[in-house]
Each structure stands twice: as structure tokens, then as C-alpha cells.
C-alpha positions as CSV (number, residue, x, y, z in Angstrom):
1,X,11.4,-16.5,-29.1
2,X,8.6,-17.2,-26.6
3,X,10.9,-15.9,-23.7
4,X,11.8,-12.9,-26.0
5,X,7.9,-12.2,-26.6
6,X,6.4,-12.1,-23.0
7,X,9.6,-10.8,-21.1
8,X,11.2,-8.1,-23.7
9,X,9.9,-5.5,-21.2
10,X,12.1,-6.9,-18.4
11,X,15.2,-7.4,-20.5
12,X,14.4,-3.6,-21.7
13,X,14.4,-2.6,-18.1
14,X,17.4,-4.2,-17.1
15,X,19.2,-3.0,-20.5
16,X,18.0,1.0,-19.6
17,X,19.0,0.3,-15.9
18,X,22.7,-1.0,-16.7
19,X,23.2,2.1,-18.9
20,X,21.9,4.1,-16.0
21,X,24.7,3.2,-13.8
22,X,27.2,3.3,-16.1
23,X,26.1,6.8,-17.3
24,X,25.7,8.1,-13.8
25,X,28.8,7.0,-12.2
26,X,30.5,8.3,-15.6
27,X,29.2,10.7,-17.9
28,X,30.0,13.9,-17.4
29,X,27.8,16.2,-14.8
30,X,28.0,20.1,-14.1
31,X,29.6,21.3,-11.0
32,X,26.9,22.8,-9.6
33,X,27.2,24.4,-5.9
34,X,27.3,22.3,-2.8
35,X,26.0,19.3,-4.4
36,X,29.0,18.8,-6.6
37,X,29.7,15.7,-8.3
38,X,26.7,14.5,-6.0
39,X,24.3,15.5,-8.1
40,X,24.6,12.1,-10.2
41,X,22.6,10.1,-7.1
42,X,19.6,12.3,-9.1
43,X,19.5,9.3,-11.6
44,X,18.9,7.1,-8.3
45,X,17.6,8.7,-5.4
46,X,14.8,11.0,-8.2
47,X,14.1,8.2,-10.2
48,X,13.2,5.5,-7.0
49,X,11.2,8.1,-5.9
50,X,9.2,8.7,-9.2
51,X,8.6,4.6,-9.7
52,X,7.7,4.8,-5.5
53,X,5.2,6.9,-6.4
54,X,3.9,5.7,-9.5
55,X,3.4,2.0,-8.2
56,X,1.6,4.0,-5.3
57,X,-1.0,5.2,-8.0
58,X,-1.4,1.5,-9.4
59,X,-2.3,0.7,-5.7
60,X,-4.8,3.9,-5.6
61,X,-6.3,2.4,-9.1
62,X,-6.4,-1.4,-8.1
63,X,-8.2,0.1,-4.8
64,X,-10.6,2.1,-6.5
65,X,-11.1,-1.1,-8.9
66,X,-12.4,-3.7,-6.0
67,X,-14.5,-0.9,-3.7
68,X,-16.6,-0.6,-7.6
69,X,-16.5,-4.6,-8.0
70,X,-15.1,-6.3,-4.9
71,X,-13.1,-8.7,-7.1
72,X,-10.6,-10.7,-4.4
73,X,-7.3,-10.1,-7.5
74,X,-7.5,-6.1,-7.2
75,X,-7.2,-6.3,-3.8
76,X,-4.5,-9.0,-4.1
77,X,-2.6,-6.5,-6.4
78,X,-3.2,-3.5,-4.6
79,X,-1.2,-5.0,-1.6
80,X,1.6,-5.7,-4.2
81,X,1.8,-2.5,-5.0
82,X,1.8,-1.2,-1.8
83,X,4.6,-3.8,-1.0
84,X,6.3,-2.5,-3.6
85,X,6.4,1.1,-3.2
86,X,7.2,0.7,0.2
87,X,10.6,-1.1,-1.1
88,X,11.0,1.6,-3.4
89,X,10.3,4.2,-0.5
90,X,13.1,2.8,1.5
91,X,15.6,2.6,-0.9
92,X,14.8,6.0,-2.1
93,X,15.3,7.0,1.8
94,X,18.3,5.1,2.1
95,X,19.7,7.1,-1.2
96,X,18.5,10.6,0.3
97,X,20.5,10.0,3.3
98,X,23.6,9.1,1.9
99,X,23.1,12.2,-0.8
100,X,22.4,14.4,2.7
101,X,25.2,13.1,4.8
102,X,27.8,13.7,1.6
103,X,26.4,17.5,1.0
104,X,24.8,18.6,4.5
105,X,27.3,16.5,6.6
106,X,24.3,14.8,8.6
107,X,21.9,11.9,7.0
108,X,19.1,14.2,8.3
109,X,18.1,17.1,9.3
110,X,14.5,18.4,10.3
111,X,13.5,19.1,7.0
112,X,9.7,19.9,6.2
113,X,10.6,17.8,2.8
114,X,12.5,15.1,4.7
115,X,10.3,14.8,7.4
116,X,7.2,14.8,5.1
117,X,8.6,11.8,3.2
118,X,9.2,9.6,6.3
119,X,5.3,10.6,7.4
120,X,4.3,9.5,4.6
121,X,6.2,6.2,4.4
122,X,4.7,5.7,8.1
123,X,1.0,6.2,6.3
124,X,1.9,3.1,4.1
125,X,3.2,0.8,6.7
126,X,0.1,1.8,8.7
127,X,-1.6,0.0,5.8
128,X,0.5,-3.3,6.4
129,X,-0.5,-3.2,10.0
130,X,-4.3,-2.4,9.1
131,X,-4.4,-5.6,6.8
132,X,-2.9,-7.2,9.9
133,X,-5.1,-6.8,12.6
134,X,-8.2,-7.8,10.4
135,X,-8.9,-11.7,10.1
136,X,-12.1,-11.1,8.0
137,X,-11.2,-11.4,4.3
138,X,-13.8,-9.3,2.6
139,X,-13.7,-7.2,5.4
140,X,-9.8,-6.6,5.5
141,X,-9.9,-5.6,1.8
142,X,-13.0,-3.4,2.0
143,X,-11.1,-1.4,5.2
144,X,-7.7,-1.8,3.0
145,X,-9.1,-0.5,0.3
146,X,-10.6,2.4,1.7
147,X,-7.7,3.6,3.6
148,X,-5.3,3.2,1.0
149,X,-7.4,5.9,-0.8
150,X,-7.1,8.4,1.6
151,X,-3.1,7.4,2.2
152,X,-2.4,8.2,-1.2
153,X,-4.1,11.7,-0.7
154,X,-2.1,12.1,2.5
155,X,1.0,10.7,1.2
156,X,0.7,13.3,-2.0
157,X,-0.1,16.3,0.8
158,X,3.0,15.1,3.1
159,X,5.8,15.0,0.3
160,X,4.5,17.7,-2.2
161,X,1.7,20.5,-1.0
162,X,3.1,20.9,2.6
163,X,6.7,21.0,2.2
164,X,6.0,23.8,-0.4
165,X,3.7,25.1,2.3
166,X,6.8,25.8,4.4
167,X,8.7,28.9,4.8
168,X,12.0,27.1,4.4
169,X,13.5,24.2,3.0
170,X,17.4,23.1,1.6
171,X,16.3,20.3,-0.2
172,X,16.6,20.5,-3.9
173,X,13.9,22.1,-5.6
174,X,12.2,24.2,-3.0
175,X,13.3,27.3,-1.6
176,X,15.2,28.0,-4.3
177,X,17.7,25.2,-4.2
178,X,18.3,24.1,-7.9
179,X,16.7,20.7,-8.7
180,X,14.0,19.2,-11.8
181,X,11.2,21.0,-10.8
182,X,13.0,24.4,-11.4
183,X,13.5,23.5,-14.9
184,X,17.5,23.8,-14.7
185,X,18.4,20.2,-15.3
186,X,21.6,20.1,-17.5
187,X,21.2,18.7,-21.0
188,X,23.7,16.4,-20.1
189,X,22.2,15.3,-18.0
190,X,18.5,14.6,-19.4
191,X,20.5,11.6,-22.1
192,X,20.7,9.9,-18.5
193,X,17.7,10.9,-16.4
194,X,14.8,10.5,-19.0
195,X,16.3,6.5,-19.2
196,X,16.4,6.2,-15.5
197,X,13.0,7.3,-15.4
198,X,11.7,5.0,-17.7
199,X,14.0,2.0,-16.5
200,X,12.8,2.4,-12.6
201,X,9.5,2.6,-13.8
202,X,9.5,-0.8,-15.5
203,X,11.9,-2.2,-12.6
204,X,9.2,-1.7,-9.9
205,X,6.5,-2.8,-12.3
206,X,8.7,-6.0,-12.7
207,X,8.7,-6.0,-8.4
208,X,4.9,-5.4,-8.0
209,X,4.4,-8.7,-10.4
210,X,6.6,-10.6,-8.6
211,X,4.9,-9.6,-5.3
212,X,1.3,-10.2,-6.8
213,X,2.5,-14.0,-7.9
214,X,4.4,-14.6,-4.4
215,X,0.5,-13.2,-2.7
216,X,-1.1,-16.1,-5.2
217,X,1.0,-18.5,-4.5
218,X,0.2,-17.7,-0.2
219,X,-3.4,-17.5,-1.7
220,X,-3.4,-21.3,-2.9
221,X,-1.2,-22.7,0.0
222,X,-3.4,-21.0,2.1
223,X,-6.5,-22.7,1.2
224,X,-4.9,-26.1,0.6
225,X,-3.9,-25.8,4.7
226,X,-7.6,-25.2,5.2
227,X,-9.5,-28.2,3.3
């Protein structure tokens, strides 16, 4: 019962997740041009993308949280986040591709949305390096923290505002291309995607606090090797 009580959220997650594939590689999906039978990867590729993006905005918040009180554990979960959604980036890249490569023929093509995303990802590893190069501790997270402020500005301007800036653009959902943001998703469709949503979410909530105990654990080993 004690298991049940602390770690229903994970067996929830895992529970909407398994349905997820099972619904997307079989329920039924409308043929919709080009993309065809495709457009189930939106259950995968979408909803990576959405928990990239949301554990991005925990690492904004934990950010914001230590340059207002310069507690050491927001900046330890900050990183996890950012650790995170990078994870989540990649796979959401890896997913794109494959979804390109089976609809445009190529895993990439110069894209303003494409490229955008991969900017972006490049703006978060930048952060990694940042951290890197930086041996002071309180400096290292007063630097971090800053920049991954204005990254998460920049990474919001790379994927959403300049892509629609563009004058052209075959990914879904700009330009005209059917996608979520036109509104058009299939009803049956949404008894899958709202689930996916919700299970990625909790997935890379699940990662980020798996990350944040792995950077305690370095934390204590760390200053063990020192005294």
C-alpha cells in the first residue's frame, strides 16, 4: 500500500503510455493526404514534444526560483530538467525524422520549422557546456541560471514565432498543412492524443526525478571525495 501511495502517478503513467501505443499502432486513423497512415506518430513525435517543452518551463521556474533565493536544490533541479528535455528533444527529433523521411522521402529538409527546432536544441546543449566550463559553484549556477532564462525565450522564438514568421513551411500546422493547431484533429483521434499528452507529461516528470536524485547522489559522492 505504501508503494501504491507514493508511486500511483508512475504506475498511471506507464498504464496511459501502454494504451498509447496500443491505440496508436491500432485504432483507427483518417486517411488524410500525404501523411496517410503516418499521422499516428502524432501520439509520439506531438506528445514528446509537448512534455520537451513543458519540463523546459519547470527548468525556467526552478531558474527563476534560485536567482530570488540562491538555494543550491533549484539549481540542482533545474539541470534535471534541462537534462531531461533535452532527452525528450532528441527523441522527439529522432521521431520527426522518421515521420519526414516516410512522407517527404528525406529525414530533413531546410525547413524554417525543422531548422528552428534543432537551433533551439543547440541553445540547450549550449547550457550543458556553460555549466561546464565554470568550476565556481555559486558562480556556475548564478551564470546557469541566468542563461537558461533567456534560452527558454529563444528556444520559444526558434520553434514557434519564427517559423510562423516564414513565408513557407510543409510541416504540419503552418502554411496550411493540416495539423492540432488548425483545430482539424479527428475525434478519433483525440480518445488517443489527450492520453498521450497526459502520459508523456508524467513520463518526463518521472525522468526529471530520476535525473534530480542521480545529480544528489554526484552531490554527496562528490563531497565525500573532498573531506
Amino acid at each position: 500500500m505504501q508503494f501504491l501511495k507514493h508511486n500511483w502517478w508512475k504506475l498511471l503513467g506507464i498504464l496511459l503510455l501502454i494504451y498509447v501505443i496500443f491505440g496508436g499502432l491500432l485504432f483507427e486513423v483518417p486517411a488524410l493526404p500525404v501523411v496517410q497512415q503516418t499521422i499516428r506518430n502524432i501520439y509520439f513525435h506531438v506528445g514528446m514534444w509537448f512534455a520537451m517543452m513543458f519540463i523546459l518551463f519547470v527548468a525556467l521556474v526552478y531558474s527563476i526560483r534560485y536567482l530570488r533565493r540562491f538555494r543550491p536544490i533549484d539549481d540542482q533541479k533545474a539541470l534535471a530538467a534541462v537534462k531531461t528535455g533535452l532527452v525528450f528533444g532528441v527523441f522527439g527529433l529522432v521521431t520527426g525524422m522518421i515521420w519526414a523521411k516516410a512522407t517527404w522521402g528525406v529525414f530533413w529538409v531546410n525547413d524554417p520549422k525543422l531548422n528552428g527546432a534543432a537551433v533551439g536544441m543547440l541553445t540547450y546543449l549550449a547550457y550543458l557546456l556553460l555549466r561546464g566550463s565554470v568550476e565556481d559553484q555559486d558562480k556556475r549556477a548564478r551564470l546557469a541560471a541566468v542563461y537558461n532564462v533567456f534560452a527558454f525565450v529563444l528556444f520559444f522564438v526558434f520553434i514557434m514565432i519564427l517559423p510562423r514568421m516564414a513565408t513557407a513551411s510543409i510541416h504540419p500546422g503552418l502554411d496550411g498543412n493540416p495539423a492540432l493547431a488548425t483545430g482539424d484533429l479527428d475525434p478519433r483521434m483525440r480518445m488517443v492524443f489527450f492520453p498521450a499528452m497526459a502520459g508523456w507529461f508524467i513520463f518526463a516528470w518521472w525522468v526529471f526525478s530520476v535525473y534530480f536524485r542521480i545529480g544528489q547522489v554526484e552531490e554527496k559522492i562528490k563531497e565525500l571525495s573532498e573531506n
